[in-house]
N, C-alpha and C positions, 0 to 999 in steps of 0.2 A: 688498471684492470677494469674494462666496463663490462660488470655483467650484469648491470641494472638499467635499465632504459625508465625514465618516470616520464609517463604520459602528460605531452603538452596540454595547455592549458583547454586548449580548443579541440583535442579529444575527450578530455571533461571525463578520468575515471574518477570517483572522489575517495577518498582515503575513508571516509564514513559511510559506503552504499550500503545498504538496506539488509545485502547479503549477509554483512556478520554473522558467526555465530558464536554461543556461549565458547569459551578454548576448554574451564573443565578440566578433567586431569590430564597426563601426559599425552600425547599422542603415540599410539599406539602402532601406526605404522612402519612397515620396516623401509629403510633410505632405497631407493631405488626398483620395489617389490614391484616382480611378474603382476600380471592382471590377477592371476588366481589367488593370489596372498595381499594385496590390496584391502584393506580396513577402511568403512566410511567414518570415518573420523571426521570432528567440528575441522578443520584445516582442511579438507580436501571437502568436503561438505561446501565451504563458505568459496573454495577456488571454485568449484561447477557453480557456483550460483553466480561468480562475479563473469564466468566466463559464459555466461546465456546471458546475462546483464550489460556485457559487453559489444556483446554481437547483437543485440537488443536495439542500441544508441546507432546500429552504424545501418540498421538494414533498409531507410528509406534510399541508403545512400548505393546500392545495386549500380555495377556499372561505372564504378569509380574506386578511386583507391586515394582517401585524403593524404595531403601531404606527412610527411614523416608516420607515416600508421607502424606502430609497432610489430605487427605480426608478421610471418615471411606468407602472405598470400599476393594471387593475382587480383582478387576481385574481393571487396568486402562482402560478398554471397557467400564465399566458399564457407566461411564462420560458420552458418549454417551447417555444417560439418563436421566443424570441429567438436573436440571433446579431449577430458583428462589423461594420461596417462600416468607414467609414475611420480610420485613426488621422490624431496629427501630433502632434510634437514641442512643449513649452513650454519658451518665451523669454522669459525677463527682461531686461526693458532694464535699462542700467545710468546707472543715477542720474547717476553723477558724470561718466559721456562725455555722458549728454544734457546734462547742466548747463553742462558745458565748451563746447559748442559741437557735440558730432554728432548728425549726423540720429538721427531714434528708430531706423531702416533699420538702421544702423551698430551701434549703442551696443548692438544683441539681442545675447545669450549662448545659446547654448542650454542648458536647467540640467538634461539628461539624462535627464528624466521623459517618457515618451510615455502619452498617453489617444489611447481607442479608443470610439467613439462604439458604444455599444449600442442594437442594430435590431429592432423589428418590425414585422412588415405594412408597410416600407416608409417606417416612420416612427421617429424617434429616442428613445428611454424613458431615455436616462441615459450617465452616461460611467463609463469604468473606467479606473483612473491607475494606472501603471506607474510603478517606479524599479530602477536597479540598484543591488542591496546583495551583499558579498559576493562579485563575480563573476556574479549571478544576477539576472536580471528576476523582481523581485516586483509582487505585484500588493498596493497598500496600500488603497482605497475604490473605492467604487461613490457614484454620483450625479450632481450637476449637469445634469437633466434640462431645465430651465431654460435653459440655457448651451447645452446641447448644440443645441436647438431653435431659440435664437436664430442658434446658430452654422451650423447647416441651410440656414436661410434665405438667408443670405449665402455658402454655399456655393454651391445651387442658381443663386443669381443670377448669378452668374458664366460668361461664354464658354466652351467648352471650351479647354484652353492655359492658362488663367490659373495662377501659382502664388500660394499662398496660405502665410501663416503663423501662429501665434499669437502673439502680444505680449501680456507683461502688463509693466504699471508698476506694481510694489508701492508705492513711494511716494505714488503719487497716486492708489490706489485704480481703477485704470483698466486695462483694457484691449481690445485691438484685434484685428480679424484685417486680415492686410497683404496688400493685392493687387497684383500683379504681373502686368502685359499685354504683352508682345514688347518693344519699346524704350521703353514711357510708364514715367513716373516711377512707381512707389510710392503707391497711392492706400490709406486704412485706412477701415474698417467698425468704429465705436466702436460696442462691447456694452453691455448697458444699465448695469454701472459704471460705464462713464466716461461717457457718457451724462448720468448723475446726477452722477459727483465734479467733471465739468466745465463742468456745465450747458451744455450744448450742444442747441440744438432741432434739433426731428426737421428734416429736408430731403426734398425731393421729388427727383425720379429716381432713380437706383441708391443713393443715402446714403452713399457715399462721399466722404471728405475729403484733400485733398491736405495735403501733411506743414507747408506754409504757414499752412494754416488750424488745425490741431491744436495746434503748438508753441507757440506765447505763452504759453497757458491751462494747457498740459501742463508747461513746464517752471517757471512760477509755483508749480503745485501741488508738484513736488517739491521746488522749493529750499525750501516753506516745511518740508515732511518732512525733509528735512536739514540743516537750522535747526535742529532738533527736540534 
């Protein structure tokens, strides 16, 4: 499941840029919030700082696009453009609660890293992954332009209200984003890894799956990972 891209060496982002800030108490934004309920929080604080710091490194370079550039642009100018969109939190399920018997819903962790989906014209070019190290929101990679895009879509689809999360299952190669509508159960939106690690065909109307139709397939793939 690649939805990390770490910036080659001779893109030069450094895991210690300047940008940090203090992390502080919890982060207070909501996983996927509208622009109007967006909170500047140290996390999303220290993503616009890596992301003007980034576009910073590359702007003599107008008129070119280095090899492997993480972001989905034509031109390293277009940067110049770009800006934050929504963040939200990643969750790793936990292998041995799903295997035990809990729903995938239950078994999420959250593992402290926030990504912040990178915007232009409206449209998604890439993501930027946050961790706390030290007391400090670092900013470690740019990418998953892919991920981000697909993750859009199933964004946008969504009622106003819905909460949404991200899940990933390391073990099985898979992961999900998890919708949430007023009282209804928990329905997931499988990205194109699990997609693939669990061969599941595409479906008509919203492609959403209820946790019914997920689990068999899902918890087969891990036990045989934790076999392993």
């Amino acid at each position: 499941m690649k939805t990390r891209y770490l910036i080659p060496a001779g893109l030069a982002l450094l895991a210690g840029m300047a940008c940090a800030a203090q992390a502080g108490p919890p982060v207070g934004e909501t996983d996927f919030a509208a622009p109007a309920a967006r909170v500047e929080t140290p996390a999303r604080s220290s993503a616009d700082a890596a992301l003007r710091q980034f576009a910073a490194q590359f702007r003599s370079e107008a008129g070119s696009l280095p090899a492997g550039f993480p972001l989905q642009v034509g031109d390293v100018a277009e940067l110049a453009d770009a800006s934050l969109g929504y963040g939200f939190q990643v969750y790793d399920v936990d292998a041995n609660s799903l295997a035990a018997g809990s729903s995938l819903s239950a078994a999420a962790r959250a593992t402290g890293s926030w990504r912040f989906a990178v915007m232009r014209e409206g449209r998604p070019i890439g993501l930027v992954t946050l961790v706390q190290e030290g007391g400090q929101w670092q900013a470690v990679s740019f990418g998953g332009a892919g991920l981000v895009q697909e993750m859009d879509a199933v964004v946008q689809a969504q009622a106003t209200g819905a909460q949404l999360r991200y899940l990933r299952v390391p073990q099985a190669t898979a992961d999900f984003v998890e919708v949430r509508s007023g009282a209804k159960a928990a329905r997931f939106a499988p990205l194109r890894a699990a997609r693939e690690a669990l061969l599941l065909k595409a479906r008509g109307g919203d492609g959403l799956l209820s946790e019914a139709e997920l689990l068999p397939e899902l918890r087969d793939a891990v036990a045989r990972n934790l076999d392993r």
